[in-house]
C-alpha positions in Angstrom: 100.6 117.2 113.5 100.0 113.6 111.8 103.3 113.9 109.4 105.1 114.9 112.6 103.8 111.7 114.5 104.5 110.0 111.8 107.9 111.0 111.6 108.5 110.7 115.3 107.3 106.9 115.0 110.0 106.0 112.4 112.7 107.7 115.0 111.7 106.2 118.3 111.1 102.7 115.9 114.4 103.1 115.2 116.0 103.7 118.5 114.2 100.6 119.7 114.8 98.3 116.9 118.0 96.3 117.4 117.9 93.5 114.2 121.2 93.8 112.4 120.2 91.1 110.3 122.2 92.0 106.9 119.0 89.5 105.0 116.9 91.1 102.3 113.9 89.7 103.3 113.7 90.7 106.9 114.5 93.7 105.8 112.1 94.3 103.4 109.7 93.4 106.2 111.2 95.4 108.5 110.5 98.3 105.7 107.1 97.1 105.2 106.5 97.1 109.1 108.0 100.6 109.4 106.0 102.4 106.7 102.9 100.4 107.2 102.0 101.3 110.8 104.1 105.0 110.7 101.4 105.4 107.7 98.5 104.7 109.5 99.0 107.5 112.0 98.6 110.5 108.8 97.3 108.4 105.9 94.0 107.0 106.5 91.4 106.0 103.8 90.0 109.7 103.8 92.7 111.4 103.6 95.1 109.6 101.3 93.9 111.7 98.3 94.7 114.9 100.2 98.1 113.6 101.5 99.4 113.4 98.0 97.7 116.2 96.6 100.7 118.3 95.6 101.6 115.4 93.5 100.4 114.1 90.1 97.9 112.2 88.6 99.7 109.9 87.4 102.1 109.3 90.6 98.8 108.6 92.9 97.6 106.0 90.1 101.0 104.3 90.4 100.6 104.4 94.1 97.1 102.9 94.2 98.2 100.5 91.6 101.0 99.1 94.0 98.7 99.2 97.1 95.8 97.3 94.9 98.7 94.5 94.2 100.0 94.2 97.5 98.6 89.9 97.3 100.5 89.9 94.3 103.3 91.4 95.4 103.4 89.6 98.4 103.1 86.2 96.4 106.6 87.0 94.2 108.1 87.5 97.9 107.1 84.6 98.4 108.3 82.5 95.4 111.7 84.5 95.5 112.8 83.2 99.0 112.2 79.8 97.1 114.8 80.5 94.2 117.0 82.3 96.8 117.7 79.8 99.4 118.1 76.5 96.6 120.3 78.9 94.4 120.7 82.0 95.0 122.9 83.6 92.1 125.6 86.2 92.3 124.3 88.0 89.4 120.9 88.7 91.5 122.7 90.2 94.3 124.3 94.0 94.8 128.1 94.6 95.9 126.5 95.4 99.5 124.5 91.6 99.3 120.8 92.9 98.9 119.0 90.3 96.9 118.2 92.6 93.5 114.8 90.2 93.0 113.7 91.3 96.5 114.5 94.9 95.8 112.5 95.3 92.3 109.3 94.6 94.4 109.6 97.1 97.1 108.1 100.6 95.5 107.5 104.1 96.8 109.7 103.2 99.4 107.3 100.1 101.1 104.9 102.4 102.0 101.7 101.4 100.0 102.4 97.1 101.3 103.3 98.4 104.4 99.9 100.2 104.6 98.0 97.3 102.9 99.4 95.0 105.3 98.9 97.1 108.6 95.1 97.9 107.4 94.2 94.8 106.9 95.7 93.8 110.2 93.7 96.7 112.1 90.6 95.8 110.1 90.6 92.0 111.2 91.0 93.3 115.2 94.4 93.0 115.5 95.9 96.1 116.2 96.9 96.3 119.8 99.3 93.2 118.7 100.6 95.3 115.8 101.2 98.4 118.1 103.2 95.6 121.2 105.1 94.0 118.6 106.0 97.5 116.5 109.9 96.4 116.4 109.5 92.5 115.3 108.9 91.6 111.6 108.4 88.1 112.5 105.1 88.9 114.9 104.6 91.5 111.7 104.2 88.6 109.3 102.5 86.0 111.7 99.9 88.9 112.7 99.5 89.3 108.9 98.6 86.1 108.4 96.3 85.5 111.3 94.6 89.1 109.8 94.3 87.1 106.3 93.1 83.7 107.3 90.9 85.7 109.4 89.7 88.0 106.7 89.2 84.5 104.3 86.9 82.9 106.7 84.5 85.2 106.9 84.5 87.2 103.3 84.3 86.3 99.7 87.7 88.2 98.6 90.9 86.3 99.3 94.0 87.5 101.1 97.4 85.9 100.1 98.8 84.2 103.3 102.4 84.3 103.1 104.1 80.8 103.1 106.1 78.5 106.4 109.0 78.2 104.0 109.5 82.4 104.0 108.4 82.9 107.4 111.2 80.2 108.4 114.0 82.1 106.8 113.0 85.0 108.1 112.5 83.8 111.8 116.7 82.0 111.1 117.8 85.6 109.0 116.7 87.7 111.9 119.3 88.1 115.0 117.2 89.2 117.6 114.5 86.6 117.6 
């Protein structure tokens, strides 16, 4: 019943989601937006293991190792929007424009940043936001970041906070807000 709702999330996001922004970064977190709250409907803490059970060791350790660097991850998005808007070169991009950088990062799909990114939102009290705002990766990123200053104030681990300069181009890139 979770996969299903799951499933049905990523259709009725879809229907409603009208960005036709043709800009790598919104659309990786548009992607990251997507998979991260679709995958907190059927992939809780609990029953992550159990989710990919049918697959290998070895694919869940590469899983969990891309969840676990979700900062890091997060930080190379951030310096690549840096090289990309003083000079961005034609070699880095695809026939179709995607910024091939951008695209190296995003793994299994977005799912496991997604899912880092959504959890930590949730976790920090901020989910009824994440839920309104389901169809707007600029409220995505901004809720992240209140969710990480949040989360720095009052613990001893530090969340990366995603930089002005990237949620800038994003907020220009995207055409519907």
């Amino acid at each position: 019943m979770n996969l299903l709702a799951h499933e049905f999330f990523h259709n009725y996001r879809e229907s409603n989601y009208e960005d036709d922004s043709r800009d790598s970064f919104v659309k990786v977190f548009n992607l990251f937006q997507n998979k991260g709250i679709a995958d907190l409907i059927d992939k809780e803490e609990s029953k992550e293991k159990e989710t990919y059970a049918a697959f290998k060791e070895k694919w869940m350790e590469m899983y969990e190792q891309a969840y676990g660097n979700t900062p890091a991850t997060l930080s190379k998005i951030d310096s690549l929007v840096k090289v990309y808007e003083t000079n961005p070169s034609k070699e880095d991009l695809t026939p179709g424009g995607e910024y091939i950088p951008l695209a190296d990062l995003v793994v299994f799909n977005g799912h496991p940043v997604g899912l880092y990114m959504t959890r930590l939102i949730r976790e920090e009290g901020l989910f009824h936001p994440l839920i309104r705002n389901f169809d707007n990766p600029i409220k995505f990123i901004q809720l992240y970041n209140r969710a990480a200053r949040k989360h720095n104030r009052t613990s001893s681990s530090q969340e990366y906070v995603l930089s002005q300069k990237l949620i800038k181009h994003v907020k220009k890139q995207q055409c519907k807000y």
